[in-house]
Wavefront OBJ file of the C-alpha trace (Angstrom):
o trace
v 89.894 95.928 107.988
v 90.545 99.553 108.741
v 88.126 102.198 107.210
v 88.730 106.121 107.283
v 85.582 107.835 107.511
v 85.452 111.420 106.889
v 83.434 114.853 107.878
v 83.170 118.489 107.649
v 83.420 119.443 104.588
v 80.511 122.176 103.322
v 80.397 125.358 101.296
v 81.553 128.300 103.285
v 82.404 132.082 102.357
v 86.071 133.142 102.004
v 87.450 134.009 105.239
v 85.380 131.728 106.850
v 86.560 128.242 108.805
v 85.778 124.748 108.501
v 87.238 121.871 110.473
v 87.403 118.147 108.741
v 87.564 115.297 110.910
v 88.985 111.397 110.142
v 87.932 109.122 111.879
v 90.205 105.192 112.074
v 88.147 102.397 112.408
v 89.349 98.636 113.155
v 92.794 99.809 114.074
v 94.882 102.020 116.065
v 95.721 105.976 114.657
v 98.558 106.493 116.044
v 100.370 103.418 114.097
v 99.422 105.157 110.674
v 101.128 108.598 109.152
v 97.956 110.227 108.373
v 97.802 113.069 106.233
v 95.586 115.705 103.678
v 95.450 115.712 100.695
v 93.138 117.897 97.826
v 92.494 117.883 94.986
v 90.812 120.744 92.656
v 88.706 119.804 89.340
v 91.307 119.460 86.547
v 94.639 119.413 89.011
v 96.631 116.997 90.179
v 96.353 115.563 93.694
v 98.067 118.240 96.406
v 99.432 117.275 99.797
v 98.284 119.658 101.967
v 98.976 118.375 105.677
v 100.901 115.308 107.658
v 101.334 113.918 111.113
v 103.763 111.268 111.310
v 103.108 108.334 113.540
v 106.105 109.254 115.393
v 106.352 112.697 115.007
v 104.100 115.705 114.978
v 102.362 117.777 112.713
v 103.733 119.669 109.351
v 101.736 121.188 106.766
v 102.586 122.366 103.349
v 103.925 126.258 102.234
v 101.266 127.181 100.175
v 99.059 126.772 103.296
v 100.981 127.376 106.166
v 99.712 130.171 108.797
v 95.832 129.113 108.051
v 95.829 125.117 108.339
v 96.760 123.035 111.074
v 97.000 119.221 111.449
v 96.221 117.351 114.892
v 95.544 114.138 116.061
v 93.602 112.620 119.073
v 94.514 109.736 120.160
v 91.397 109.180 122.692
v 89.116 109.744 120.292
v 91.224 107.975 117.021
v 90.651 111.043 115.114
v 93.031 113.492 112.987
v 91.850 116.534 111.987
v 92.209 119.321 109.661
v 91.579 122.788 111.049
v 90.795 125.274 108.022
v 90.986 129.360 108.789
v 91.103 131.989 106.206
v 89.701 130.197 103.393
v 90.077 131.565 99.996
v 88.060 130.216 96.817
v 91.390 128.712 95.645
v 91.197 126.451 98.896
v 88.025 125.100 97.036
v 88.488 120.938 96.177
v 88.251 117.297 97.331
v 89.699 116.720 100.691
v 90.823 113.153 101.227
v 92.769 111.658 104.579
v 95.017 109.285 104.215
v 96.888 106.130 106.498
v 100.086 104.799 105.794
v 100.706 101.803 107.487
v 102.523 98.249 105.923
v 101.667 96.935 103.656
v 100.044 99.882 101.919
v 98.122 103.421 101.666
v 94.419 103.435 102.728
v 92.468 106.620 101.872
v 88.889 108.584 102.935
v 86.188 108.757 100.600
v 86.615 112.134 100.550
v 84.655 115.591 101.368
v 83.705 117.914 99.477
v 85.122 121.875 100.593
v 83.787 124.854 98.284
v 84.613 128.506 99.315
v 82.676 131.038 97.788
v 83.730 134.613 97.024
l 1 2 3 4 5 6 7 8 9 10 11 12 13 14 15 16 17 18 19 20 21 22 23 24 25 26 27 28 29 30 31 32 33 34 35 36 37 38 39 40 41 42 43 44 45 46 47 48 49 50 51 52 53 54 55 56 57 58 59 60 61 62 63 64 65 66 67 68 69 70 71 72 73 74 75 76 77 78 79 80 81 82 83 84 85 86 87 88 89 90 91 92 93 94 95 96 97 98 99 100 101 102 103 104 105 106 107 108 109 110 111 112 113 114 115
């Protein structure tokens, strides 16, 4: 069965970078659209980031310019490369696969940016 398993998330200062890792396990990465998503306490769920499993990387306006999605094949790995952090970046960071027959998400990491 595939597993996500996820890093990097800490508390960091605002301005300051963080990069989150996902690691597949049990299957291949490049036959899943992986993505970010966050979510704040009290907000909905936000996508944040995707790389399509036969396309490349987008990521969403409100975080354009300071976030960047990549994948490595190699090492069956997508990250999330954080710059610029504000305190409104602060929330649960979950990857996600998309593959048939379903959705299959991270446990999730913890980001907090301090002011």
């Amino acid at each position: 069965q595939v597993q996500l398993v996820e890093s990097g998330g800490g508390l960091v200062q605002a301005g300051g970078s963080l990069r989150l890792s996902c690691t597949v396990s049990g299957d291949i990465v490049t036959r899943y659209t992986m993505a970010w998503h966050r979510q704040a306490p009290g907000k909905e769920r936000e996508w944040v980031a995707v790389f399509a499993s036969g396309g490349g990387p987008v990521v969403a306006a409100s975080v354009k310019g300071r976030f960047t999605i990549s994948r490595d094949s190699a090492k069956n790995t997508v990250y999330l490369q954080m710059n610029s952090l504000k305190p409104e970046d602060t929330a649960v960071y979950y990857c996600k696969g998309t593959k048939w027959p379903g959705d299959y998400w991270g446990q999730g990491t913890q980001v907090t940016v301090s002011s």
